[in-house]
PQR file of N, CA, C, O and H, with PARSE charges and radii, in Angstrom:
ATOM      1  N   UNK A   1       0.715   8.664  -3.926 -0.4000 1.5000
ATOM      2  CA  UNK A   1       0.399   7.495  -3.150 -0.0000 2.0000
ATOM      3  C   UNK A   1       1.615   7.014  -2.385  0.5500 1.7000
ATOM      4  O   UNK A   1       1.565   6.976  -1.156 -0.5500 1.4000
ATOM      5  N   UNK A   2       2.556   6.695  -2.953 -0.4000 1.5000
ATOM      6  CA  UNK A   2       4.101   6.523  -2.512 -0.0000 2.0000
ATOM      7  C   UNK A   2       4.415   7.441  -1.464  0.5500 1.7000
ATOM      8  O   UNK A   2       4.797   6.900  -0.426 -0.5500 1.4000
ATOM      9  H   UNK A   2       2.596   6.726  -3.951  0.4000 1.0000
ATOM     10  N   UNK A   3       4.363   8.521  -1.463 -0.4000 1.5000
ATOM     11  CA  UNK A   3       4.365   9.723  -0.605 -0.0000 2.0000
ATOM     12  C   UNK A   3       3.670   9.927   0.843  0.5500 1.7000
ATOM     13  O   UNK A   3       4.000  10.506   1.878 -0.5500 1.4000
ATOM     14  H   UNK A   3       4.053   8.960  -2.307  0.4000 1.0000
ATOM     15  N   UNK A   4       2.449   9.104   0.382 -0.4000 1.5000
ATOM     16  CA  UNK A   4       1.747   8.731   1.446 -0.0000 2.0000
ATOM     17  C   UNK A   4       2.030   7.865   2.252  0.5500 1.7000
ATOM     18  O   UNK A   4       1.729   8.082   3.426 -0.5500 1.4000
ATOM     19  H   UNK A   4       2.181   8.633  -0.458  0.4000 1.0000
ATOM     20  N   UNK A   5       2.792   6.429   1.851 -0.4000 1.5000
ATOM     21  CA  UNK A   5       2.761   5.436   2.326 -0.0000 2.0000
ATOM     22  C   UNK A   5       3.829   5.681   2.882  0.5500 1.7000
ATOM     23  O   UNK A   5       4.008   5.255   4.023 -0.5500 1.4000
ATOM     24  H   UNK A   5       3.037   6.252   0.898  0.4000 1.0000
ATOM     25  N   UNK A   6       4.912   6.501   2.166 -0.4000 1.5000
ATOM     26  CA  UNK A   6       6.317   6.492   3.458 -0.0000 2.0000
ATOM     27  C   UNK A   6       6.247   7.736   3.929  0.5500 1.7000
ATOM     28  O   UNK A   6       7.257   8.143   4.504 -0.5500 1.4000
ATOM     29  H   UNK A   6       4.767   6.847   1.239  0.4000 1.0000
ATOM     30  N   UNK A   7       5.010   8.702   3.813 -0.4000 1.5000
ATOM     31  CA  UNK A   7       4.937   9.179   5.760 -0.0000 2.0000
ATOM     32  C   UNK A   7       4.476   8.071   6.622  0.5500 1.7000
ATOM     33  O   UNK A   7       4.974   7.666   7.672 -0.5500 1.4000
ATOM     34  H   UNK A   7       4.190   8.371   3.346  0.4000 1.0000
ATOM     35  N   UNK A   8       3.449   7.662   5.995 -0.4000 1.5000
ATOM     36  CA  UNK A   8       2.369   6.982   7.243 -0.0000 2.0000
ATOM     37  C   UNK A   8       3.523   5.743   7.818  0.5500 1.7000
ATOM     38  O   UNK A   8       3.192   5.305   8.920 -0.5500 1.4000
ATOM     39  H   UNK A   8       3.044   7.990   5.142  0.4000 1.0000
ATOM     40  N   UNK A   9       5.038   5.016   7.140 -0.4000 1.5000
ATOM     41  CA  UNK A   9       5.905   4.369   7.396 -0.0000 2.0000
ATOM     42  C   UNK A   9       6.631   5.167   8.035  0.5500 1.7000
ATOM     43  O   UNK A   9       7.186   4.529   8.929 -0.5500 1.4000
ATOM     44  H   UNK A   9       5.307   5.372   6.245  0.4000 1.0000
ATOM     45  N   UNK A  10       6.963   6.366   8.053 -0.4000 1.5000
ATOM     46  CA  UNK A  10       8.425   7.195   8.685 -0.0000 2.0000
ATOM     47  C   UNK A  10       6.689   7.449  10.428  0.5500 1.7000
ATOM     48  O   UNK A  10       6.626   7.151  11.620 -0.5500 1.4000
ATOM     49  H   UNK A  10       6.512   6.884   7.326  0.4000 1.0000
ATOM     50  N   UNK A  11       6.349   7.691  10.063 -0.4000 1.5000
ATOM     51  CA  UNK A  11       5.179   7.780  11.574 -0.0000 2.0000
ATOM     52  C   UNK A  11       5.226   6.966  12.231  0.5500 1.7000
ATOM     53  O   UNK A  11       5.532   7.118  13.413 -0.5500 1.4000
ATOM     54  H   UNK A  11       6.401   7.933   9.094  0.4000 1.0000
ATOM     55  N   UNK A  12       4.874   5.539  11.581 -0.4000 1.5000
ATOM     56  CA  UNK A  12       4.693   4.401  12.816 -0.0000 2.0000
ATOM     57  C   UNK A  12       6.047   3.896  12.994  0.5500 1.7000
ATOM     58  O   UNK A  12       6.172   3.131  13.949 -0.5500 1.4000
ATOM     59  H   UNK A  12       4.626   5.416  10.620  0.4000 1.0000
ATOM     60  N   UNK A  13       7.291   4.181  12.179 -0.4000 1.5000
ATOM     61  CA  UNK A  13       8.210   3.610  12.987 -0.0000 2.0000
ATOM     62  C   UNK A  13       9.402   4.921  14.091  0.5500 1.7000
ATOM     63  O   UNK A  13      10.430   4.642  14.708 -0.5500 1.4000
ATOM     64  H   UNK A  13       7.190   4.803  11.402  0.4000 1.0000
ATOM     65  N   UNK A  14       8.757   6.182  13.963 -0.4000 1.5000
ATOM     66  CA  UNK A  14       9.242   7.146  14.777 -0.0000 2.0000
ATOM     67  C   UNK A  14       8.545   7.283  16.322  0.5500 1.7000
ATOM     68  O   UNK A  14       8.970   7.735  17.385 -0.5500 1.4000
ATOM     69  H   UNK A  14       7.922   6.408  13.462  0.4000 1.0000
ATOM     70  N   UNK A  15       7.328   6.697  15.931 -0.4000 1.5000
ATOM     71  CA  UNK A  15       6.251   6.940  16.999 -0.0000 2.0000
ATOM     72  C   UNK A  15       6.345   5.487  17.993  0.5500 1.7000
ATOM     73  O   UNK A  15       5.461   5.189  18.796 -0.5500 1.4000
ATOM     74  H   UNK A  15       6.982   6.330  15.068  0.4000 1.0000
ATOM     75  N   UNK A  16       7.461   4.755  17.785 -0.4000 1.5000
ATOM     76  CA  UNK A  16       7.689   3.268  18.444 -0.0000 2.0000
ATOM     77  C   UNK A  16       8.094   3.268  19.866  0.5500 1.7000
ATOM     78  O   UNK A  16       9.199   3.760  20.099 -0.5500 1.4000
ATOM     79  H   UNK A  16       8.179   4.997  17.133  0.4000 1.0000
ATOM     80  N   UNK A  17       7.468   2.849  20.775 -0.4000 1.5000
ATOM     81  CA  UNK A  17       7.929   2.771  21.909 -0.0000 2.0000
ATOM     82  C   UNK A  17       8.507   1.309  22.597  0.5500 1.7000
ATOM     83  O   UNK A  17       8.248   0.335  21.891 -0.5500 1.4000
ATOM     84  H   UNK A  17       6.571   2.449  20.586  0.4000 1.0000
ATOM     85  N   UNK A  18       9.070   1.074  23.559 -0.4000 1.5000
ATOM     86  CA  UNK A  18      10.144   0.150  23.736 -0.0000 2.0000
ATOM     87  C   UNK A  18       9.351  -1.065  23.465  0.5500 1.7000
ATOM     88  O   UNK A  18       9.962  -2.057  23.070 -0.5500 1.4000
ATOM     89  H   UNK A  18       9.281   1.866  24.133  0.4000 1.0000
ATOM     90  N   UNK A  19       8.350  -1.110  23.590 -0.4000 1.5000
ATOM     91  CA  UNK A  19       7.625  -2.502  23.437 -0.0000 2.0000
ATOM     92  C   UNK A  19       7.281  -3.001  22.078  0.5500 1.7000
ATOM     93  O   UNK A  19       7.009  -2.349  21.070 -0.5500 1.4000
ATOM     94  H   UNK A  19       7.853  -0.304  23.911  0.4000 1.0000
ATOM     95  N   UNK A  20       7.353  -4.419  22.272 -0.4000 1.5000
ATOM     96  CA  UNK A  20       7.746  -5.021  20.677 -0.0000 2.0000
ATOM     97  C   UNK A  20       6.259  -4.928  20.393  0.5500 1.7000
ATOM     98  O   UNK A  20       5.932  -4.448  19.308 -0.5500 1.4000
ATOM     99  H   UNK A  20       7.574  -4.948  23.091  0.4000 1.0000
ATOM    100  N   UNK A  21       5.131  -5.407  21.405 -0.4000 1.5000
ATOM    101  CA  UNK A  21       3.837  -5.521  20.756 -0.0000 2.0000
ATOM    102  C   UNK A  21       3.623  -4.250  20.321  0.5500 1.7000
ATOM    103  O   UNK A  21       2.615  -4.429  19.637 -0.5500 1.4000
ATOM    104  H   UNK A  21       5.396  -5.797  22.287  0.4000 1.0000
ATOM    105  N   UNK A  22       3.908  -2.923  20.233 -0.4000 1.5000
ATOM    106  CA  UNK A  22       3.747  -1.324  19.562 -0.0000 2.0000
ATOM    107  C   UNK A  22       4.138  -1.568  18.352  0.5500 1.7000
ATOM    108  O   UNK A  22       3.287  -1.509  17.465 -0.5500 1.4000
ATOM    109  H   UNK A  22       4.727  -2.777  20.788  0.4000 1.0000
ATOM    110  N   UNK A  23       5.648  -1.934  17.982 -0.4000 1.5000
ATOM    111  CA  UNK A  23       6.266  -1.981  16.885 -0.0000 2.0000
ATOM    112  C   UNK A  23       5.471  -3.148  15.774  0.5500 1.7000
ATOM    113  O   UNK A  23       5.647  -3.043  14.560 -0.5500 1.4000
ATOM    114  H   UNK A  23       6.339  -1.982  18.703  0.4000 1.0000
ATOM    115  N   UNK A  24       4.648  -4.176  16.331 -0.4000 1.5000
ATOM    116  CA  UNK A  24       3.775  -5.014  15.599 -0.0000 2.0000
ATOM    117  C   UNK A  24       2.723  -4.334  15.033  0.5500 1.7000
ATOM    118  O   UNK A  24       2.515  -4.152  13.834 -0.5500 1.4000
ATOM    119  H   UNK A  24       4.505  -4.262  17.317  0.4000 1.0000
ATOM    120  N   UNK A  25       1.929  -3.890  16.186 -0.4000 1.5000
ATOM    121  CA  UNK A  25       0.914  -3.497  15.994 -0.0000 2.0000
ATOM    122  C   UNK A  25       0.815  -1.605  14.755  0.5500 1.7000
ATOM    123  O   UNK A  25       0.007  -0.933  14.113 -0.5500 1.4000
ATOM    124  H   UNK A  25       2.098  -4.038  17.160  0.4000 1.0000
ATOM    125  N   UNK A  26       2.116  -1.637  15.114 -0.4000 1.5000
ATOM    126  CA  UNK A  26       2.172  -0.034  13.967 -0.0000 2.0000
ATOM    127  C   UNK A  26       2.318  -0.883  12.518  0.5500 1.7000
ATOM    128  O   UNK A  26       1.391  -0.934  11.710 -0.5500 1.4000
ATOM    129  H   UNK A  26       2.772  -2.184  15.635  0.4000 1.0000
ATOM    130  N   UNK A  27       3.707  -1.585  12.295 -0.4000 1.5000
ATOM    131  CA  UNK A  27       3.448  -2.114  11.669 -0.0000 2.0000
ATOM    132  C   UNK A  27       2.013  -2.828  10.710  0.5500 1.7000
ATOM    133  O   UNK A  27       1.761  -2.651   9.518 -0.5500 1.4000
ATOM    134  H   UNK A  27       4.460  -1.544  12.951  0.4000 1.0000
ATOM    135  N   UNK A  28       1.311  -3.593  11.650 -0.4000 1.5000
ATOM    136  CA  UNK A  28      -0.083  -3.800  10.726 -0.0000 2.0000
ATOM    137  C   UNK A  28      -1.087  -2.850  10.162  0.5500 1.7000
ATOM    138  O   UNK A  28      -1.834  -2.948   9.189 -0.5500 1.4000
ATOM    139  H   UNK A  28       1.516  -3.737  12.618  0.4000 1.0000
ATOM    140  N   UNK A  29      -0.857  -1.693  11.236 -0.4000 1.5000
ATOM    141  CA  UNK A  29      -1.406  -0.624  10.517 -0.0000 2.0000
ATOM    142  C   UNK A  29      -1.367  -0.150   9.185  0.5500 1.7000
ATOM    143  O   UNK A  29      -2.290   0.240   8.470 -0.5500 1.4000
ATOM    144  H   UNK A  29      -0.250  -1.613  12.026  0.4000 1.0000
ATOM    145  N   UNK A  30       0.431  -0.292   8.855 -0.4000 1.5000
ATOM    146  CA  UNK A  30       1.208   0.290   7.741 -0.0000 2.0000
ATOM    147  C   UNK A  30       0.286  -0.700   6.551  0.5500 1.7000
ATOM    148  O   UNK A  30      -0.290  -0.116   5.633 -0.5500 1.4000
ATOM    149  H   UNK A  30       1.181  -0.609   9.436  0.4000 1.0000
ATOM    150  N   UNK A  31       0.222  -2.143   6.666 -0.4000 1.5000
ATOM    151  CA  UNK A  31       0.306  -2.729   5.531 -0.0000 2.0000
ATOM    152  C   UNK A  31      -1.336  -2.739   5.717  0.5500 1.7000
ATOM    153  O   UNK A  31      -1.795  -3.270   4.705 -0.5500 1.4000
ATOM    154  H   UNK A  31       0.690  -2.617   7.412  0.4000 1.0000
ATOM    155  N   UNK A  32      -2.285  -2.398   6.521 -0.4000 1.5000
ATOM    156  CA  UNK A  32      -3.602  -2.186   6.498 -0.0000 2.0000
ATOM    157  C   UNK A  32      -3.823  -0.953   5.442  0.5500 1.7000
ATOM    158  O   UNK A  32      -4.647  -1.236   4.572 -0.5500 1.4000
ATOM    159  H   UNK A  32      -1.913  -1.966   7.343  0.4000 1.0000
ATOM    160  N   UNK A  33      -3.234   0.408   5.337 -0.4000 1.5000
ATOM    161  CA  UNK A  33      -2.798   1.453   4.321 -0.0000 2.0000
ATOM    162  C   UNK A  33      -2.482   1.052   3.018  0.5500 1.7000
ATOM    163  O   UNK A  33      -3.003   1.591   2.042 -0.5500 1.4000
ATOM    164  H   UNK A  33      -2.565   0.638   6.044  0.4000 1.0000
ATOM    165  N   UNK A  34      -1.506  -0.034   2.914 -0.4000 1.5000
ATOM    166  CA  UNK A  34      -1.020  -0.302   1.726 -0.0000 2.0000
ATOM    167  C   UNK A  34      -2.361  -1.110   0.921  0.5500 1.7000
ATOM    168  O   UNK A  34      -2.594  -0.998  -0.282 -0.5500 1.4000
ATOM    169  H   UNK A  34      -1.082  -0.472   3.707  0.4000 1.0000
ATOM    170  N   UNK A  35      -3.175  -1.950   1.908 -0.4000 1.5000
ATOM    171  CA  UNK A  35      -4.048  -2.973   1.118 -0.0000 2.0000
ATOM    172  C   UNK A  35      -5.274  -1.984   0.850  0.5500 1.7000
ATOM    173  O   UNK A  35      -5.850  -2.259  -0.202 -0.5500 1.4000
ATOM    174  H   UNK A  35      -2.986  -2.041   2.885  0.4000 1.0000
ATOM    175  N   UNK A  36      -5.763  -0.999   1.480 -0.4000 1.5000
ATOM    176  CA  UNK A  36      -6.212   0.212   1.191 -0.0000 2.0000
ATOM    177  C   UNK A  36      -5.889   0.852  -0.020  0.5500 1.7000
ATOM    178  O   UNK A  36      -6.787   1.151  -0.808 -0.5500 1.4000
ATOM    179  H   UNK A  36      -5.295  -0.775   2.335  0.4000 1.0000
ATOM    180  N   UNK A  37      -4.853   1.067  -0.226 -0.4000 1.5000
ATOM    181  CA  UNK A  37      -4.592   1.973  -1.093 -0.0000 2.0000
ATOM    182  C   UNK A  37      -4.267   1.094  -2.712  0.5500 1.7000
ATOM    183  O   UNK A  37      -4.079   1.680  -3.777 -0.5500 1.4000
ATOM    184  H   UNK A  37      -4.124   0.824   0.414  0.4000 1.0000
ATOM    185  N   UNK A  38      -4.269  -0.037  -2.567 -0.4000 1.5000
ATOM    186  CA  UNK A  38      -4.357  -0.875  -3.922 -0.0000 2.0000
ATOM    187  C   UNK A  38      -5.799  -1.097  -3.437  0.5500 1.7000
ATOM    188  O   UNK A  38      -6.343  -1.656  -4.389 -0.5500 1.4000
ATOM    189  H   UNK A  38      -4.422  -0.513  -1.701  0.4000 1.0000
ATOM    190  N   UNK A  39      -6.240  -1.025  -2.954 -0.4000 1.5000
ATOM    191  CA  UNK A  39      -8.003  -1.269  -3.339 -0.0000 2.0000
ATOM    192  C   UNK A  39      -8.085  -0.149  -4.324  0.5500 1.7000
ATOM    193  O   UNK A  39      -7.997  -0.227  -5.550 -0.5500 1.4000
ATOM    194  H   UNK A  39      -5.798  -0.571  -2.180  0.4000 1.0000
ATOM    195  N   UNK A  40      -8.275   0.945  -3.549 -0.4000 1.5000
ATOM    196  CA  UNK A  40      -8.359   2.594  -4.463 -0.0000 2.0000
ATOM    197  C   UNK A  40      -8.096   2.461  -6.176  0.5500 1.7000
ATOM    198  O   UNK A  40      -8.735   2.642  -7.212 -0.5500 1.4000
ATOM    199  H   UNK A  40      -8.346   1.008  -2.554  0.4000 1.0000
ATOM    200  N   UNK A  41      -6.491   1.949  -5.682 -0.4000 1.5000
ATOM    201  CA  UNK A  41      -6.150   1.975  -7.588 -0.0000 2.0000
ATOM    202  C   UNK A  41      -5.054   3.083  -6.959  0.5500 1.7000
ATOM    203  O   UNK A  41      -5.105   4.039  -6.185 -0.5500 1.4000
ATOM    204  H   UNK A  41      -5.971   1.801  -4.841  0.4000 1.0000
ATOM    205  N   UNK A  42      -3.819   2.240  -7.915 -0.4000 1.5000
ATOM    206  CA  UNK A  42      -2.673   2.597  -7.845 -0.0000 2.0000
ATOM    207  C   UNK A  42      -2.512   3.438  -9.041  0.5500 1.7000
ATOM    208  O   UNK A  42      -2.309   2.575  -9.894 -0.5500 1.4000
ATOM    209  H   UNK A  42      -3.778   1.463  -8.543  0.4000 1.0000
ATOM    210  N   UNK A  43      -2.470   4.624  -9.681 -0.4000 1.5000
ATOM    211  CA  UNK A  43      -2.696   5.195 -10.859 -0.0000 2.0000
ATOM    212  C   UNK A  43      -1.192   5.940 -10.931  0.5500 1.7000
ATOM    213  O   UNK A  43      -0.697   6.648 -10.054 -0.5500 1.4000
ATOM    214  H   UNK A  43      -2.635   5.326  -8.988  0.4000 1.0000
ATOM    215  N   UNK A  44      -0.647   5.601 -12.143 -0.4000 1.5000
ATOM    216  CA  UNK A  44       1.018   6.306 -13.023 -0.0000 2.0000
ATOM    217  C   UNK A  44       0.705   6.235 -14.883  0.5500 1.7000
ATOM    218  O   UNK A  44      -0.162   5.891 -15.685 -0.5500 1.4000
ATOM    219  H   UNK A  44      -1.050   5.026 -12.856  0.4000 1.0000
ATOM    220  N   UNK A  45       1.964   6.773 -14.831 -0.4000 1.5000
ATOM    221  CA  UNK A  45       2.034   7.356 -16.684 -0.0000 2.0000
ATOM    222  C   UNK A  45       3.113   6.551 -16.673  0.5500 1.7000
ATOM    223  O   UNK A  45       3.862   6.397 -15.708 -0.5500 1.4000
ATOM    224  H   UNK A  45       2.669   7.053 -14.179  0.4000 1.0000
ATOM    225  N   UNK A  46       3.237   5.876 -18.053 -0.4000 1.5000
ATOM    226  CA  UNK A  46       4.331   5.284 -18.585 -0.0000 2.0000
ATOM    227  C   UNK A  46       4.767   6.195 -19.896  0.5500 1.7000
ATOM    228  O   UNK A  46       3.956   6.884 -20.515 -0.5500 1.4000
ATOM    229  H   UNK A  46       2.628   6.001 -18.836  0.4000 1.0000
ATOM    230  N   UNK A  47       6.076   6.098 -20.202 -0.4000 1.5000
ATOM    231  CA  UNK A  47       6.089   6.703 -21.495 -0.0000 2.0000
ATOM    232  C   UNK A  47       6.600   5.694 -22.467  0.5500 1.7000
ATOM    233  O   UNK A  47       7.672   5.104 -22.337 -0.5500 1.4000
ATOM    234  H   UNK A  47       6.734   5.538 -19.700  0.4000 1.0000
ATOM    235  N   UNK A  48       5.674   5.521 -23.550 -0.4000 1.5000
ATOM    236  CA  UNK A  48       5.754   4.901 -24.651 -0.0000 2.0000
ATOM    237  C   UNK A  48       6.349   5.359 -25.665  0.5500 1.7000
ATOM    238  O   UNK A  48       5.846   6.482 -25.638 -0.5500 1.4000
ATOM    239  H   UNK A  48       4.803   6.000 -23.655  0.4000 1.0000
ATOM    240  N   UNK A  49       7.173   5.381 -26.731 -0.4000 1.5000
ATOM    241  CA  UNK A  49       7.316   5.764 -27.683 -0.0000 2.0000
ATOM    242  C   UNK A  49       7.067   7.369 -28.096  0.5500 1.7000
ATOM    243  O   UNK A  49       6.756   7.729 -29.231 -0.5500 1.4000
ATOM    244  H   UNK A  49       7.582   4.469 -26.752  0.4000 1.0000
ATOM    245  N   UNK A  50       7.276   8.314 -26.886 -0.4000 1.5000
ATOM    246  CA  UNK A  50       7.019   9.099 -26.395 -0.0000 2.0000
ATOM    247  C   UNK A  50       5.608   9.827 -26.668  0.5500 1.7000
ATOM    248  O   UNK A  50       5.282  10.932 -27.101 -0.5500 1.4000
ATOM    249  H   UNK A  50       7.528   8.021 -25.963  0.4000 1.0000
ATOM    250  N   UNK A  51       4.837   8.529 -26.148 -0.4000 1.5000
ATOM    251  CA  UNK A  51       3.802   8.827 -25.933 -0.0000 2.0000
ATOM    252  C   UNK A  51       3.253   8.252 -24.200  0.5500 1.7000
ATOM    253  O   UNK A  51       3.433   7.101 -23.801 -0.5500 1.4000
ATOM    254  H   UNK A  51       5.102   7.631 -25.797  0.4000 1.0000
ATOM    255  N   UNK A  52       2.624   9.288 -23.435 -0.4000 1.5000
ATOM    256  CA  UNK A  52       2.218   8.895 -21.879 -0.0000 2.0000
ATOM    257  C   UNK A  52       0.796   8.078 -21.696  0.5500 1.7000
ATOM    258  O   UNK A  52      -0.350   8.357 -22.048 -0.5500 1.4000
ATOM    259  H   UNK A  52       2.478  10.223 -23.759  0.4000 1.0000
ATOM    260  N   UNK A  53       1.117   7.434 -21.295 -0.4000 1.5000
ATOM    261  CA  UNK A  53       0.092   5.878 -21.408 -0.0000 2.0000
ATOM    262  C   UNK A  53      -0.283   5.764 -19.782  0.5500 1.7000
ATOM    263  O   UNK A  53       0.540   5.452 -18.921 -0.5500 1.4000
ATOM    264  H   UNK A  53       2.048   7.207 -21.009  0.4000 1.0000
ATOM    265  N   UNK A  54      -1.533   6.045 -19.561 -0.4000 1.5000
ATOM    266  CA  UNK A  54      -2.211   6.072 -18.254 -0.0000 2.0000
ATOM    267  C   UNK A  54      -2.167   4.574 -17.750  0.5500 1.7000
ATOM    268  O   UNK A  54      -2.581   3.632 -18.424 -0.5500 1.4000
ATOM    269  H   UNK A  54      -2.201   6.298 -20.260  0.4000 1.0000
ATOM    270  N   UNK A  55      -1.571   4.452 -16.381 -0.4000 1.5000
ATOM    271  CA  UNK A  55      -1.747   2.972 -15.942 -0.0000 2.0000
ATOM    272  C   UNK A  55      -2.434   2.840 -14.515  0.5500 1.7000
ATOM    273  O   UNK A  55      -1.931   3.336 -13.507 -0.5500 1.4000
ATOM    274  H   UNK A  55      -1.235   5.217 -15.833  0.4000 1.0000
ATOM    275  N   UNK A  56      -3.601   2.141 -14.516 -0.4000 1.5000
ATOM    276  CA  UNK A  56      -4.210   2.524 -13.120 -0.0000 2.0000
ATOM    277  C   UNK A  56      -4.120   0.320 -12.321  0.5500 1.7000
ATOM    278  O   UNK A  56      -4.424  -0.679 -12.973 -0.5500 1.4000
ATOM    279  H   UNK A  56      -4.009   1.738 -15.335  0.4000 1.0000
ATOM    280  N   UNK A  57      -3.745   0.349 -11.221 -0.4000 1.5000
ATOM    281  CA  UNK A  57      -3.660  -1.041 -10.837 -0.0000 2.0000
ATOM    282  C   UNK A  57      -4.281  -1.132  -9.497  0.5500 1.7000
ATOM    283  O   UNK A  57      -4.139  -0.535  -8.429 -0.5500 1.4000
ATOM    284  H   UNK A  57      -3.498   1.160 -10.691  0.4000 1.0000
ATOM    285  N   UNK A  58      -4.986  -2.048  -9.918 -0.4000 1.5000
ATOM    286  CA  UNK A  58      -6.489  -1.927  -8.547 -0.0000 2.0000
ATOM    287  C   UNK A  58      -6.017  -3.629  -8.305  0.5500 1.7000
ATOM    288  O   UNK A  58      -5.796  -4.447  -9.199 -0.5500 1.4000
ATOM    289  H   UNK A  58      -5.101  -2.533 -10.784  0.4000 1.0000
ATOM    290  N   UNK A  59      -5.956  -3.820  -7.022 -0.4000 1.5000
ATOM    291  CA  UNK A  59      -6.246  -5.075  -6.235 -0.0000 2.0000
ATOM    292  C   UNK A  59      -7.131  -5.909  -6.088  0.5500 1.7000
ATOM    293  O   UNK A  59      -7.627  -5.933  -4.962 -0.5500 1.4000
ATOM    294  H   UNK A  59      -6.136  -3.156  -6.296  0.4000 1.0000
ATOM    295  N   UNK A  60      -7.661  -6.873  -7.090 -0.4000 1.5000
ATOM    296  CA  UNK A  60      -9.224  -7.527  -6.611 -0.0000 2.0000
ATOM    297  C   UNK A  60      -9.358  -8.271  -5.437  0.5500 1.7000
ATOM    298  O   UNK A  60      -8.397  -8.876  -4.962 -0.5500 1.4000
ATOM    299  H   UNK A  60      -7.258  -6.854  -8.005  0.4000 1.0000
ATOM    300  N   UNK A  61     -10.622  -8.277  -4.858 -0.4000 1.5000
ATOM    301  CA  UNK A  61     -10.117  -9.551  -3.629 -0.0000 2.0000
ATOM    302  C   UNK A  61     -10.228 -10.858  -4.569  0.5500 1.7000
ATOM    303  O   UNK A  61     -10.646 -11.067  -5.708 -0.5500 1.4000
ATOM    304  H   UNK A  61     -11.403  -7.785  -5.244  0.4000 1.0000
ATOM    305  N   UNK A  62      -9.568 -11.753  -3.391 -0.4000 1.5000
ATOM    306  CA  UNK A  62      -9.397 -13.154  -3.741 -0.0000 2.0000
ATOM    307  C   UNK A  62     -10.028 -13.711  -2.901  0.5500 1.7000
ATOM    308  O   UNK A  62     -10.035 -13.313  -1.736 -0.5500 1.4000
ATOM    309  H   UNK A  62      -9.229 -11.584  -2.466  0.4000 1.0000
ATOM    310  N   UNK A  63     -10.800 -14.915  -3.377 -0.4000 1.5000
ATOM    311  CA  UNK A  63     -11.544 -15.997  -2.397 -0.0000 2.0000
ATOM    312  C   UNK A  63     -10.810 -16.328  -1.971  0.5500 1.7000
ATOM    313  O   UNK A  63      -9.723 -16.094  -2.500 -0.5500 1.4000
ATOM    314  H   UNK A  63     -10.794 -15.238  -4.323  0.4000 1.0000
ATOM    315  N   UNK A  64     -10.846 -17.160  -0.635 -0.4000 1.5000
ATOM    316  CA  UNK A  64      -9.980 -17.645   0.220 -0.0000 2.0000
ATOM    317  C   UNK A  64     -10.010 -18.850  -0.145  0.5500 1.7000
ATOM    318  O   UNK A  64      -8.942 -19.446  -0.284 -0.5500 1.4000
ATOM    319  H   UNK A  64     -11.729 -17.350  -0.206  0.4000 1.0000
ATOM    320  N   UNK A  65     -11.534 -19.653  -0.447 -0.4000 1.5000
ATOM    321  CA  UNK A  65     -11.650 -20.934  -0.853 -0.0000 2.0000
ATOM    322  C   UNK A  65     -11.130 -21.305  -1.880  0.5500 1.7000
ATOM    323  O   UNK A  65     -10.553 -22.385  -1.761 -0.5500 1.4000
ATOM    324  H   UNK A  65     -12.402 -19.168  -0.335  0.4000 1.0000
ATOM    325  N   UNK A  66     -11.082 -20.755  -3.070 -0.4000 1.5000
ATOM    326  CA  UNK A  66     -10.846 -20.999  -4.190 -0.0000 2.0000
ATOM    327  C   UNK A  66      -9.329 -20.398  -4.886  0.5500 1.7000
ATOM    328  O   UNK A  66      -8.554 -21.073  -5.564 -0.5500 1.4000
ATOM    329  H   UNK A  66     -11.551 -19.877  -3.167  0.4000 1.0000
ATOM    330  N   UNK A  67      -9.225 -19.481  -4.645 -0.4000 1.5000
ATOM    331  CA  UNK A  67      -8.019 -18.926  -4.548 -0.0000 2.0000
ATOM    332  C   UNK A  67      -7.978 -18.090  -5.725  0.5500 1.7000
ATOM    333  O   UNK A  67      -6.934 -17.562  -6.108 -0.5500 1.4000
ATOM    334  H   UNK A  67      -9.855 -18.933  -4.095  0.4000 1.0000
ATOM    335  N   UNK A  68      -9.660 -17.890  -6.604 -0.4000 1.5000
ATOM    336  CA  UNK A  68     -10.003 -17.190  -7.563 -0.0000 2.0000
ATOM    337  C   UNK A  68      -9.888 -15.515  -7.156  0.5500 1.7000
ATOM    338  O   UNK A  68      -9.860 -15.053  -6.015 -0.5500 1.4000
ATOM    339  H   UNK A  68     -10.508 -18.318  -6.292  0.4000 1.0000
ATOM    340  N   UNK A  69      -9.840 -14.867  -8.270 -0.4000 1.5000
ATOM    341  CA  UNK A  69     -10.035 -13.331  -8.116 -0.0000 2.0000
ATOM    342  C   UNK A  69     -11.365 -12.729  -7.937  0.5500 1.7000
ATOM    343  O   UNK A  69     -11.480 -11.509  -7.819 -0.5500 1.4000
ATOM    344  H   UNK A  69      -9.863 -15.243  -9.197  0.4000 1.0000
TER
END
């Protein structure tokens, strides 16, 4: 996932042309990917007591009104 996110980061900031609204607009792209990709579920191993402990971290949405999950 990491791997992913800093190509799709080394892309939009190689692919920048002189104009600032490009460099915005790549930008939102990037963090449009990132909120994507914690939707999915962020999934790693921890090691415990040398034991590997599956950790998966998913993004819920949040109300806007309420500010609940």
């Amino acid at each position: 996932m990491f791997r992913r996110l800093r190509d799709r980061i080394s892309e939009s900031l190689t692919n920048v042309d002189d104009s600032v609204d490009k460099v915005e607009v790549n930008i939102l792209e990037v963090l449009d990917q990132i909120e994507e990709m914690l939707r999915e579920g962020v999934s790693f191993s921890v090691e415990v007591a040398g034991h590997l402990i599956p950790v998966k971290i998913i993004m819920e949405p949040i109300d806007e009104k309420t500010g609940d999950v």
